[in-house]
PAZAPA-4460 file (N, C-alpha, C; in steps of 0.05 Angstrom, whole numbers, plus 32768, in hexadecimal, padded with zeros to 4 digits):
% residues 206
    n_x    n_y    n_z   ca_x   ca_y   ca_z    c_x    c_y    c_z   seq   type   mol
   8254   8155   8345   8254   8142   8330   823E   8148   831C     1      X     A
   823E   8145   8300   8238   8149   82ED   8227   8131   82E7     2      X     A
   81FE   8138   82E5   81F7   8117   82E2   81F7   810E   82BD     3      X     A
   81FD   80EC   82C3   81F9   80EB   82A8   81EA   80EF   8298     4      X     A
   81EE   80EA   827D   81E5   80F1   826D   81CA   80E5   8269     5      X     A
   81AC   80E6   8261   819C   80D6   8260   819B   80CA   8252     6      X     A
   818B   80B2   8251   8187   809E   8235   8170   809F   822C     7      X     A
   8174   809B   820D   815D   80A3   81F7   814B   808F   81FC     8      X     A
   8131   809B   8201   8120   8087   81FC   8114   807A   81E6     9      X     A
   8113   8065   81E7   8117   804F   81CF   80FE   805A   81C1    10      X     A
   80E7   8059   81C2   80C9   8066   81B5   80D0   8082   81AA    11      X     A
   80E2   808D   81BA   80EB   80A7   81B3   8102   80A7   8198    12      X     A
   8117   8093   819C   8126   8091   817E   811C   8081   8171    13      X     A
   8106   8071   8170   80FB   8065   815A   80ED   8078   814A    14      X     A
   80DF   808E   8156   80CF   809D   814D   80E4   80B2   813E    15      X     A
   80F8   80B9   8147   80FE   80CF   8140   811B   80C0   8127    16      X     A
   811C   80AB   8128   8126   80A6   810C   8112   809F   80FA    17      X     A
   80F8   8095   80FB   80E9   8090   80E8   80DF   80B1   80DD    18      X     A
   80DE   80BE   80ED   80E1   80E2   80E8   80F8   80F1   80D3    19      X     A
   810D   80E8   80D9   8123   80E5   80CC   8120   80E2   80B3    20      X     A
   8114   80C8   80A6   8119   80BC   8090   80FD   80C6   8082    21      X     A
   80EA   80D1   808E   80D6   80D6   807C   80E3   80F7   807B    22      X     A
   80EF   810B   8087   80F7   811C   8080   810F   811B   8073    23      X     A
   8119   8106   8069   812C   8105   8058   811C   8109   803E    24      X     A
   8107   80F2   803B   8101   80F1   8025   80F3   8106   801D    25      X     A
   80DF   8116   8034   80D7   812E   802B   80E8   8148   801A    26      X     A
   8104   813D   8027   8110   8154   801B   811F   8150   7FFB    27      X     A
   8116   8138   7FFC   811D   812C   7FDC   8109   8131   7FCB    28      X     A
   80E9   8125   7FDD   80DA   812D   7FCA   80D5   8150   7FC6    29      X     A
   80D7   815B   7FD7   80DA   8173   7FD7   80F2   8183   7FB3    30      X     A
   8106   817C   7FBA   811D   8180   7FA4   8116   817A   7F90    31      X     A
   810D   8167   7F8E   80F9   814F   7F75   80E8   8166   7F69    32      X     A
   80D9   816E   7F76   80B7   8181   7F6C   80CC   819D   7F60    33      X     A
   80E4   81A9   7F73   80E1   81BF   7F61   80F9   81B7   7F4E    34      X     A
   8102   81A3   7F48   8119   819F   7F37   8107   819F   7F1A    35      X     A
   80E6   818D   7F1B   80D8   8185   7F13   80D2   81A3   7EFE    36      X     A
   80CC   81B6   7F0B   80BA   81CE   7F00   80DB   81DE   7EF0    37      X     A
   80EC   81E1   7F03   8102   81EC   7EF7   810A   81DA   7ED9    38      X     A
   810A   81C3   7ED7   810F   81B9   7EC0   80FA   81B6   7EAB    39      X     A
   80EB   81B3   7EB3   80CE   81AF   7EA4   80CE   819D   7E8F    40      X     A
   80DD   8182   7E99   80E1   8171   7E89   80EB   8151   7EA1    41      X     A
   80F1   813C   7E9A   80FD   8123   7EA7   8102   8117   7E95    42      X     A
   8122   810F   7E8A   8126   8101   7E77   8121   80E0   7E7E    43      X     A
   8116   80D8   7E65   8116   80BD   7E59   8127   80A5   7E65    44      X     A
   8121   8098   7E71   8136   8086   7E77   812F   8072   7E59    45      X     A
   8151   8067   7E52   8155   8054   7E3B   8146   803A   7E3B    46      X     A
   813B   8028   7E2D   8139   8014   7E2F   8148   8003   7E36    47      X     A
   8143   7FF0   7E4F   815A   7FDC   7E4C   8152   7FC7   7E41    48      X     A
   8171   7FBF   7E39   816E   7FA6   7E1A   8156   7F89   7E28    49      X     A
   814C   7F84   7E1D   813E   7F68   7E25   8124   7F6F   7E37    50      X     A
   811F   7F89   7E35   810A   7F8F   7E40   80EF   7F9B   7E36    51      X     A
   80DB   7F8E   7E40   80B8   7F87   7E36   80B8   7F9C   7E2A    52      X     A
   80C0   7FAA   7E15   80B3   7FC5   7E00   8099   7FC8   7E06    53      X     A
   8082   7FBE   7DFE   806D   7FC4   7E05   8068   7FCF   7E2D    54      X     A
   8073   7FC6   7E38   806D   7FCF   7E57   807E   7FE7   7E5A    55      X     A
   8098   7FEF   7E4F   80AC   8006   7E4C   8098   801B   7E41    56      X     A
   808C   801A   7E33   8080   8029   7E19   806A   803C   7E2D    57      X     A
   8056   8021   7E3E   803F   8026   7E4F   8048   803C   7E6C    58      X     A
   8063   802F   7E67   8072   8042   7E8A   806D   8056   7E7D    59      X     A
   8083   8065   7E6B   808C   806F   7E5A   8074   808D   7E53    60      X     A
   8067   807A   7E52   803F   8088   7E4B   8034   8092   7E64    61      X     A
   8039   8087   7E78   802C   808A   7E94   8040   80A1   7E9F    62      X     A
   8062   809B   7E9B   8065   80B8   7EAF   8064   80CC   7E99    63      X     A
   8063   80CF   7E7D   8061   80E7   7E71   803F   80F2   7E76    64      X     A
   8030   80E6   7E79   801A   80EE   7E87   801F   80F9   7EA6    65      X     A
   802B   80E6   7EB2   802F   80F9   7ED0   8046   8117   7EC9    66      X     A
   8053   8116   7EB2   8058   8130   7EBA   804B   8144   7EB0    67      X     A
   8035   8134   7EA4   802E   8151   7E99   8016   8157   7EAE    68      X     A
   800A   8152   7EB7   7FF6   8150   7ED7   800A   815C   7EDF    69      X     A
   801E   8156   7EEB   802B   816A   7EFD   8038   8186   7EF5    70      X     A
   8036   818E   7ED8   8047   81A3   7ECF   8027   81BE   7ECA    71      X     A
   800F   81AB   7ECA   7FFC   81B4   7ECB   7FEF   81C4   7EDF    72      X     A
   7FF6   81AD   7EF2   7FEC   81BC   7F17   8009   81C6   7F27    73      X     A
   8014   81D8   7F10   8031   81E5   7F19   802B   81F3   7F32    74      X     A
   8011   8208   7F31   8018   821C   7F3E   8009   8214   7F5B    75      X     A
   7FFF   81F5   7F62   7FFB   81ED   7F77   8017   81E2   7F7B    76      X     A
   801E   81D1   7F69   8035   81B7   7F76   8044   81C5   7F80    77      X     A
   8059   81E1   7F6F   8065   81F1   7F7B   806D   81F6   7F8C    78      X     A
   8061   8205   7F96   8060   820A   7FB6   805C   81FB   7FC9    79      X     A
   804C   81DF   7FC6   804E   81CD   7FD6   8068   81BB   7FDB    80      X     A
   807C   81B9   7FC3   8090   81AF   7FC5   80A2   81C3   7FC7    81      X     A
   80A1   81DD   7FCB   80B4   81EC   7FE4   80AD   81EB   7FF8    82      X     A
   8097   81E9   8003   808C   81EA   8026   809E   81D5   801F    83      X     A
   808E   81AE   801C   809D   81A0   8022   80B4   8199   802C    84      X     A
   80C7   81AB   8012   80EC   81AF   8018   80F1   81B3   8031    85      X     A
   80E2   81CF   8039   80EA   81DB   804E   80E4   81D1   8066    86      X     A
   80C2   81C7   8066   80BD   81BB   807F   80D2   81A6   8085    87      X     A
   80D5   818A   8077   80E9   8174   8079   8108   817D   8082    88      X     A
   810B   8190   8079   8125   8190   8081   8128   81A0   80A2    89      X     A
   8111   81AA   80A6   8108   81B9   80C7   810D   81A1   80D5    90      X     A
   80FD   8190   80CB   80F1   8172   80D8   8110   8162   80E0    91      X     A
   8119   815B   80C7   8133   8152   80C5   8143   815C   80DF    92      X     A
   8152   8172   80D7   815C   817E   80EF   8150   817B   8108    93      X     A
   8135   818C   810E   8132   8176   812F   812D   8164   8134    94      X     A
   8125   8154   8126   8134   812D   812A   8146   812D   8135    95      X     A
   8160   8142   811E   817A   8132   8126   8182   813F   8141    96      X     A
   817D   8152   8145   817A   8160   815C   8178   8158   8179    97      X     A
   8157   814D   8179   814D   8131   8190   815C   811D   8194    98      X     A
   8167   8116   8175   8184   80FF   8176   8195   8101   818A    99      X     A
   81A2   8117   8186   81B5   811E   8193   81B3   8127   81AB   100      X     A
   8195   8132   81B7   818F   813B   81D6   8199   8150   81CF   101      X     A
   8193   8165   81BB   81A1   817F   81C5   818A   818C   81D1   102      X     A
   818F   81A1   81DB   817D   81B3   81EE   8166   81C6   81DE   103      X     A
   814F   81BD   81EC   8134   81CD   81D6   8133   81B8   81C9   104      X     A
   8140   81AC   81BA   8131   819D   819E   8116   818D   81A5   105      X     A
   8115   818C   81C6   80F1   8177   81C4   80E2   8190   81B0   106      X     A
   80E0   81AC   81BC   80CB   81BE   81B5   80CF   81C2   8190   107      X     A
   80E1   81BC   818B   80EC   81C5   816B   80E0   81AB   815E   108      X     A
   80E8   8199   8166   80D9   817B   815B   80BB   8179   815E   109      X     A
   80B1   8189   8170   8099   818A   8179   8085   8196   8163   110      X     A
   8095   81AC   8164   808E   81CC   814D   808A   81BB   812F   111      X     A
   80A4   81B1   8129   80A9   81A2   810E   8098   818F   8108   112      X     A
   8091   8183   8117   8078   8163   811C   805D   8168   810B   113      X     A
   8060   8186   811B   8039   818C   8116   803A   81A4   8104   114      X     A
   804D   81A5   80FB   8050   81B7   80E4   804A   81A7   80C7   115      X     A
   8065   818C   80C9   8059   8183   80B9   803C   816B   80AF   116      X     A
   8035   816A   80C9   801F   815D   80CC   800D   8162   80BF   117      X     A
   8004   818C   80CA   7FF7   8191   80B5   7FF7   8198   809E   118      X     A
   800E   8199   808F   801B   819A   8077   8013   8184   8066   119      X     A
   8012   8169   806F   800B   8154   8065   7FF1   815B   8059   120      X     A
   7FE0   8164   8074   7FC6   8163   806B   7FBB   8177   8061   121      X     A
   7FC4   818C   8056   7FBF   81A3   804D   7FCE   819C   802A   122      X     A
   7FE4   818D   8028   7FEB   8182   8010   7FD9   816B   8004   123      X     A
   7FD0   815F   8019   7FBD   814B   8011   7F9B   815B   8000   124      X     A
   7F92   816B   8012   7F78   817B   800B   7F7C   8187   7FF1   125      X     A
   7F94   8197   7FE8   7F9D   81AB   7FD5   7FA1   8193   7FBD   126      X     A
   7FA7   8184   7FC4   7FAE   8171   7FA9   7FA1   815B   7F9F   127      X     A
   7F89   815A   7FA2   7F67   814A   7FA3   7F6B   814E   7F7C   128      X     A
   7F6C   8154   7F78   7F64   815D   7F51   7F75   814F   7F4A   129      X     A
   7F96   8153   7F51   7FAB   8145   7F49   7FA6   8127   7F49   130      X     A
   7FA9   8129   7F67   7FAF   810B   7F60   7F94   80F5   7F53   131      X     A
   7F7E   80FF   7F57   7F66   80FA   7F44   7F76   80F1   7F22   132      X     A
   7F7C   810A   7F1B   7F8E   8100   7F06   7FA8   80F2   7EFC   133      X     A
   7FB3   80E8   7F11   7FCA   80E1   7F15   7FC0   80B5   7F1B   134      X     A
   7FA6   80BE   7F21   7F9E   809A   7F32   7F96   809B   7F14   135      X     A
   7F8A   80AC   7EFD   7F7F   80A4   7EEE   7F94   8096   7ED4   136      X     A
   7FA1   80AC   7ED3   7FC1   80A8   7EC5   7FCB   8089   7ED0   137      X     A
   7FCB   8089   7ED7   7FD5   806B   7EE8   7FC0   8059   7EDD   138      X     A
   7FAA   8058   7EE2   7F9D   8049   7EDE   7F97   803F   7EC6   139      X     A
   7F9D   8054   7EAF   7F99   8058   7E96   7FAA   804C   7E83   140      X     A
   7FC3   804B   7E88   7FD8   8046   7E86   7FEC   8026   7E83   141      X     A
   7FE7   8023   7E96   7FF2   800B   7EA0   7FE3   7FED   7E90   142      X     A
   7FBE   7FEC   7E96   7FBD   7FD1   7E98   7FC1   7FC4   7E83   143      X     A
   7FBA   7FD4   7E68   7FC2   7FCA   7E44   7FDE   7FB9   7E49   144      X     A
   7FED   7FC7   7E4D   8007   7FBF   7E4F   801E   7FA9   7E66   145      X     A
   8012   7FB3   7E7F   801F   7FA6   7E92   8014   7F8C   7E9F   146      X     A
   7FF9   7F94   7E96   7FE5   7F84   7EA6   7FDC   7F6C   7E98   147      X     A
   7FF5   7F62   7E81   7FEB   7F46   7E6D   7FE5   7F39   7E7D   148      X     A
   7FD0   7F24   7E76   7FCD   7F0D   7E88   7FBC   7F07   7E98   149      X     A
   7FB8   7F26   7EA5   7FA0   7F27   7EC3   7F82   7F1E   7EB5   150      X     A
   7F81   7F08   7ECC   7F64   7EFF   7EC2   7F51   7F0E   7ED0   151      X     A
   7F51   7F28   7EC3   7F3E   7F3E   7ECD   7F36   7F4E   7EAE   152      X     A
   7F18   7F57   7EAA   7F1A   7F6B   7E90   7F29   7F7B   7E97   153      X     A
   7F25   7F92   7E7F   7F39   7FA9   7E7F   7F2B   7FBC   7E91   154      X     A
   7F0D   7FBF   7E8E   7F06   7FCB   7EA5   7F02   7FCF   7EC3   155      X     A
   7F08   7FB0   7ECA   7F08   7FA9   7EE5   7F2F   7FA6   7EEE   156      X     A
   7F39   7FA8   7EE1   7F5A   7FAF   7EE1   7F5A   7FCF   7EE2   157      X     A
   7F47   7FE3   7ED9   7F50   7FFD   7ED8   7F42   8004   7EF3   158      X     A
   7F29   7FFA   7EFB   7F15   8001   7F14   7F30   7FFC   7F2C   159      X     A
   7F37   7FE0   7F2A   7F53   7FDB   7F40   7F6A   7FEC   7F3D   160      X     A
   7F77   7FF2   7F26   7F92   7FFE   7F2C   7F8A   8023   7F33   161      X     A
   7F6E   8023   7F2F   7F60   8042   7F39   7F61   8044   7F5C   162      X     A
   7F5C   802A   7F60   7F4F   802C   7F7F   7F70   8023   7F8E   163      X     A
   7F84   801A   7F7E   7F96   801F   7F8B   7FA6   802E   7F94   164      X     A
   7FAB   8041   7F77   7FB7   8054   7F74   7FAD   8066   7F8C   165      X     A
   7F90   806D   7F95   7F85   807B   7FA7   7F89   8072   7FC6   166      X     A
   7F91   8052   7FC6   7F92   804D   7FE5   7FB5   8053   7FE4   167      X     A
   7FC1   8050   7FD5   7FDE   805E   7FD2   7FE3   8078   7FE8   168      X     A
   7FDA   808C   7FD7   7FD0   80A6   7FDE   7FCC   80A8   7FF5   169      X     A
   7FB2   8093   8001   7FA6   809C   8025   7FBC   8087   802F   170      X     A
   7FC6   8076   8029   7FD6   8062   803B   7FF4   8071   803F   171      X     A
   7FFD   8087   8026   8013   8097   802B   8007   80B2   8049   172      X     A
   7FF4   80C3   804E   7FE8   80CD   8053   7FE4   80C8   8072   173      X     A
   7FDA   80AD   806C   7FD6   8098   808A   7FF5   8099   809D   174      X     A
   8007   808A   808A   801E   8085   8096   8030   80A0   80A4   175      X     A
   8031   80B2   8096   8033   80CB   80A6   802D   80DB   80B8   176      X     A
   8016   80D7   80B9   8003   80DB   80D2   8007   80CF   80EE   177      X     A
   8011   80B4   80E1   8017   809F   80FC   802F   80A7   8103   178      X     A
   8041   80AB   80F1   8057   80A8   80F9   805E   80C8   810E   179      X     A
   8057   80DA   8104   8054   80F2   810D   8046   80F9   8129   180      X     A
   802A   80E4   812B   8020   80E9   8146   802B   80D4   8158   181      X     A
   8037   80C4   814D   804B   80B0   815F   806D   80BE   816D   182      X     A
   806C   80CC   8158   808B   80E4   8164   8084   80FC   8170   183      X     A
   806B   8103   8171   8060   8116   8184   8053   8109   819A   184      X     A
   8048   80F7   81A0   8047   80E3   81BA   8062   80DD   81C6   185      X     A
   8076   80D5   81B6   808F   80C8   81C2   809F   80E9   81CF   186      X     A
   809B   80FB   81C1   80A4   8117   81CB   8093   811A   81E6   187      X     A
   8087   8119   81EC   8073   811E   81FD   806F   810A   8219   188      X     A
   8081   80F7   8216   807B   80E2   822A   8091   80EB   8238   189      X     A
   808D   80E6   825A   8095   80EF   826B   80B7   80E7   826E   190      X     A
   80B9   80CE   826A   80DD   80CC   8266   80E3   80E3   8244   191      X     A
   80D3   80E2   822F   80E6   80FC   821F   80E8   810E   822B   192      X     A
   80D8   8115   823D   80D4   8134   8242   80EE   8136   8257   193      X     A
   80F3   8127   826B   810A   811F   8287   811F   811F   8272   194      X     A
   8122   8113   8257   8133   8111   824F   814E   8127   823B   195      X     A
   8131   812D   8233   813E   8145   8220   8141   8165   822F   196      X     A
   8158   8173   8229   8160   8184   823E   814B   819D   8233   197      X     A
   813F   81B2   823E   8135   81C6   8238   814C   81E3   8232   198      X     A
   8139   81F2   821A   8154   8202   8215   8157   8214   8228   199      X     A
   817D   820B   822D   817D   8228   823E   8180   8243   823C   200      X     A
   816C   8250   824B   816D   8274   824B   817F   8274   8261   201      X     A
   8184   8293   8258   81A1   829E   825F   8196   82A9   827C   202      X     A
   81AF   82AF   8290   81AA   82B1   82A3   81A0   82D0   82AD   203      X     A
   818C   82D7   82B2   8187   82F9   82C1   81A3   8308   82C8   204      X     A
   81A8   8324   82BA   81B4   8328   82CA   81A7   833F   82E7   205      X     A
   81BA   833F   82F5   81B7   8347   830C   81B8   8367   8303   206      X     A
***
């Protein structure tokens, strides 16, 4: 008799769909960065009717500033948004992989985990100037326009949307980290390991 099949452990598919969906989006943002350089442009979205001109105008101002920061630090973003592509879609696949219990995928999910782990943080280190200019662009941007009203000066509105823009950044940074050393713990715990089959090598011959 043939034993059954095992069951996923629950820490184990939580992890490995929350895996899933950030390597989805990696591979979007990934597509995103080189669609970005290949066009070297993002068209305009239209105004829509009945809407704040002055705050359209300020968007408007803020991402033509982000693209040009990013068309600037081409020959970093570049290549970071092909690793990206590539890593996410590694990732992706052994997710879906672990999903499914196919054989090997703990060690491939494993590989993929801490690949992009350090990818994160190696994209994080490499892109310190950018986003410097990117919290600044933001910050620059916005409060004239969006920020009617705030009973804050203009300079204590630009000090805040600075320091947010930056916990953005480490709170994106943060969340990855967790989520990544939480799917490499859940790989690692003794029902994944019982669970998921190891790949099989072929038999000696005689």
């Amino acid at each position: 008799m043939t034993a059954p099949p095992a069951r996923r452990p629950l820490l184990l598919l939580l992890t490995m769909l929350l895996a899933t969906m950030l390597a989805a989006g990696g591979v979007l943002q990934g597509c995103a960065t080189v669609q970005l350089f290949r066009a070297g442009a993002v068209p305009e979205r239209p105004i829509a009717p009945g809407a704040d001109v002055a705050v359209e105008e300020a968007t408007r101002a803020l991402e033509r500033a982000e693209l040009s920061i990013r068309l600037d630090a081409r020959r970093s973003l570049l290549p970071l948004g092909i690793a990206n592509l590539l890593l996410s879609t590694l990732l992706f696949v052994a997710a879906w992989r672990v999903l499914g219990m196919r054989p090997g995928s703990r060690a491939l999910a494993t590989q993929a985990l801490a690949a992009n782990a350090l990818f994160a943080l190696v994209e994080y280190a490499l892109t310190r100037e950018v986003r410097g200019k990117l919290a600044m662009a933001f910050a620059d941007h916005l409060p004239r326009a969006a920020l009617k009203g705030v009973a804050m000066s203009e300079a204590e509105v630009w000090s805040a949307l600075d320091a947010t823009a930056w916990l953005l950044f480490r709170a994106r940074l943060a969340a990855l980290l967790v989520v990544y050393a939480a799917a490499l713990g859940a790989l690692s715990a003794p029902s994944s390991v019982a669970a998921l089959p190891p790949l099989e090598e072929p038999d000696d011959e005689a």
